[in-house]
Short mmCIF file of the C-alpha atoms (twelve columns), coordinates in Angstrom:
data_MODEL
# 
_entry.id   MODEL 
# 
loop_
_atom_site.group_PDB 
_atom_site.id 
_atom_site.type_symbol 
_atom_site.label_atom_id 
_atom_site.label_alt_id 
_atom_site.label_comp_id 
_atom_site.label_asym_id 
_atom_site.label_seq_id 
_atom_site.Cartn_x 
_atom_site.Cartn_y 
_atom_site.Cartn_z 
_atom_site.pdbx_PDB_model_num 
ATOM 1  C CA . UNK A 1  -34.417 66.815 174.582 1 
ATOM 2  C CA . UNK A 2  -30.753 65.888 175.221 1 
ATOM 3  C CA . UNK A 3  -29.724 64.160 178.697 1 
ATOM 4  C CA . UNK A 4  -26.052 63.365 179.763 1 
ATOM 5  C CA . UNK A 5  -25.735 59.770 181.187 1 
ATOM 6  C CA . UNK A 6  -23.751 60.112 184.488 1 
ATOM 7  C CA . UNK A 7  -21.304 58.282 182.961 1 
ATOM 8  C CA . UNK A 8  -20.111 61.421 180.805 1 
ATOM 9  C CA . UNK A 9  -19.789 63.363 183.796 1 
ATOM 10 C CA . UNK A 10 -17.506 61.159 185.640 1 
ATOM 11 C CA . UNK A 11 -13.673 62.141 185.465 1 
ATOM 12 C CA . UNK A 12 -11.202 60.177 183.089 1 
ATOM 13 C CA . UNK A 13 -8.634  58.422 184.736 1 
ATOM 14 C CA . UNK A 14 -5.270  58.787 182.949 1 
ATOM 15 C CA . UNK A 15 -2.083  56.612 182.937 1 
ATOM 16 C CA . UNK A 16 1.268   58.630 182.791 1 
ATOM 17 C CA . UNK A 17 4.296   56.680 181.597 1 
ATOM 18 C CA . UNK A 18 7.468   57.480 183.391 1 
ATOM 19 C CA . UNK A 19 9.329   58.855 180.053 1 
ATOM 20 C CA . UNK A 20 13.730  59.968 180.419 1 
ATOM 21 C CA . UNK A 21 13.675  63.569 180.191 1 
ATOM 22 C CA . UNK A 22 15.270  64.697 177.028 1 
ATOM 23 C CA . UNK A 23 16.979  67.507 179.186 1 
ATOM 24 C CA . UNK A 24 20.742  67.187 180.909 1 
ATOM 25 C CA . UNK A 25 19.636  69.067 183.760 1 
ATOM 26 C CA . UNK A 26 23.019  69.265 185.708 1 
ATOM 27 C CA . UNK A 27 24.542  71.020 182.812 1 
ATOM 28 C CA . UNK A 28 21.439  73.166 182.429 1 
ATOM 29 C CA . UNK A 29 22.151  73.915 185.824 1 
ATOM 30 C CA . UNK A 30 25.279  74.516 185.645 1 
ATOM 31 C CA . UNK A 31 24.991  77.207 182.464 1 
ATOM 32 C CA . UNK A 32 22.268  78.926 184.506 1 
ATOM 33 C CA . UNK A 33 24.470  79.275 187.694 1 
ATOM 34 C CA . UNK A 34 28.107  80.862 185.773 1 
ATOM 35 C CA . UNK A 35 25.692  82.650 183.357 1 
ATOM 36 C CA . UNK A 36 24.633  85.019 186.776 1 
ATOM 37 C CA . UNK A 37 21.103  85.513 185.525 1 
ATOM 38 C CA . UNK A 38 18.554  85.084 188.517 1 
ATOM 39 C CA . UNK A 39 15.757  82.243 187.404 1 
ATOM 40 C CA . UNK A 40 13.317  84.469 187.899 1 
ATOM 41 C CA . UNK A 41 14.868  86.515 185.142 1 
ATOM 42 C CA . UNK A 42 15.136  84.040 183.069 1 
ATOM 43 C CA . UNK A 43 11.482  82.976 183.307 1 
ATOM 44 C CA . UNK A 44 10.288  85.953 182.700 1 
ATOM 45 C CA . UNK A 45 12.354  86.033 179.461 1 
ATOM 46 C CA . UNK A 46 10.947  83.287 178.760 1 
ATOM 47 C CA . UNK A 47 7.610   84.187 179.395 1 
ATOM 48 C CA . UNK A 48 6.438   81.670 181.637 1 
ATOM 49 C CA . UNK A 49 6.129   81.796 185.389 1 
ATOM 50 C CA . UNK A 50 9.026   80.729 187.823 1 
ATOM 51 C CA . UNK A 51 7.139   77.515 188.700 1 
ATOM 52 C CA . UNK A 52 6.985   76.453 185.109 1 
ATOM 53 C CA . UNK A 53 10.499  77.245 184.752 1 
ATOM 54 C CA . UNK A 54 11.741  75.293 188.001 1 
ATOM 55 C CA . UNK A 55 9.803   72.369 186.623 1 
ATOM 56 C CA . UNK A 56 11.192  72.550 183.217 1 
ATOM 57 C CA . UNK A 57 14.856  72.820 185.127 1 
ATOM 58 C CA . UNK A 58 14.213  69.894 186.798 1 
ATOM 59 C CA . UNK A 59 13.124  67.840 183.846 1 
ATOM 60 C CA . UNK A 60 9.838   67.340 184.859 1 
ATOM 61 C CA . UNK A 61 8.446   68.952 181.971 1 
ATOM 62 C CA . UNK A 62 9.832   69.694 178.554 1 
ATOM 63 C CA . UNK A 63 10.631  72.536 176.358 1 
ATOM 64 C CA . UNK A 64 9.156   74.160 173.988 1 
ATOM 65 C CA . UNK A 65 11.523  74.229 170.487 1 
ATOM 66 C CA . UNK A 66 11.304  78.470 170.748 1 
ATOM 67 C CA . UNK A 67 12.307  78.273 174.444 1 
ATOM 68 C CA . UNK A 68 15.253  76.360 173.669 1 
ATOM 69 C CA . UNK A 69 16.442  78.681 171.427 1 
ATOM 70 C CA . UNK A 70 15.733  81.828 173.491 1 
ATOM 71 C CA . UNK A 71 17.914  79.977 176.645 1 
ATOM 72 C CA . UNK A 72 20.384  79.236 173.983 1 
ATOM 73 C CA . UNK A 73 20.873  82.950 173.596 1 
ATOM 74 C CA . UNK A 74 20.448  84.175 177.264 1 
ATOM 75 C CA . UNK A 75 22.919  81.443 178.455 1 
ATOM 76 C CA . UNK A 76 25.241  82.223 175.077 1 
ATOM 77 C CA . UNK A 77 25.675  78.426 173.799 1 
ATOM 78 C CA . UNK A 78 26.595  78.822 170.643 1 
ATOM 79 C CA . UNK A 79 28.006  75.207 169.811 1 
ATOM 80 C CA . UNK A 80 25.899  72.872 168.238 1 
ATOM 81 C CA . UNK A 81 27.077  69.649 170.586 1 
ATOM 82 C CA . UNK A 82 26.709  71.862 173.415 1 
ATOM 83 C CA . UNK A 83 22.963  72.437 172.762 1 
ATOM 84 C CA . UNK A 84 22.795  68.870 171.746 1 
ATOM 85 C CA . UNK A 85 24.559  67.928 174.925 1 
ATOM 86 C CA . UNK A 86 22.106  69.787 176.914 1 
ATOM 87 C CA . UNK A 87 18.981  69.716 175.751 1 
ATOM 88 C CA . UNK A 88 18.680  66.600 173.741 1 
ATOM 89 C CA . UNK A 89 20.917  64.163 176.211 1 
# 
């Protein structure tokens, strides 16, 4: 017979270090708002929901190497510095 201590069932606690985000959000910003795509649009085009997408926007969270390149396409930034400029500031 197999018992769990109580100690097993007691939640983790976690320690988050406050990291840069790799993400230039004003520019980000910026594409989204001359590109005239709604964010809603572009979440869904991304396939994730609009808060996911409003945190990623705000740097909060990162992106994914595939979502990169799909915004990349939707917002048409074709340059190489620009991308770099963007979305690995």
């Amino acid at each position: 017979m197999y018992i769990k201590s109580s100690k097993s069932l007691t939640t983790r606690k976690t320690h988050r270090k406050e990291v840069e985000p790799l993400v230039n959000t004003t520019l980000l910003k910026e594409k989204v708002k001359t590109s005239g795509y709604r964010t809603g649009w572009i979440a869904e085009q991304l396939g994730i929901s609009r808060a996911s997408w409003s945190y990623k926007l705000n740097g909060q969270r990162g992106f994914a190497t595939d979502e990169v390149m799909m915004l990349c396409r939707i917002l048409k930034i074709n340059s190489l510095k620009e991308r770099n400029d963007i979305f690995f500031a």
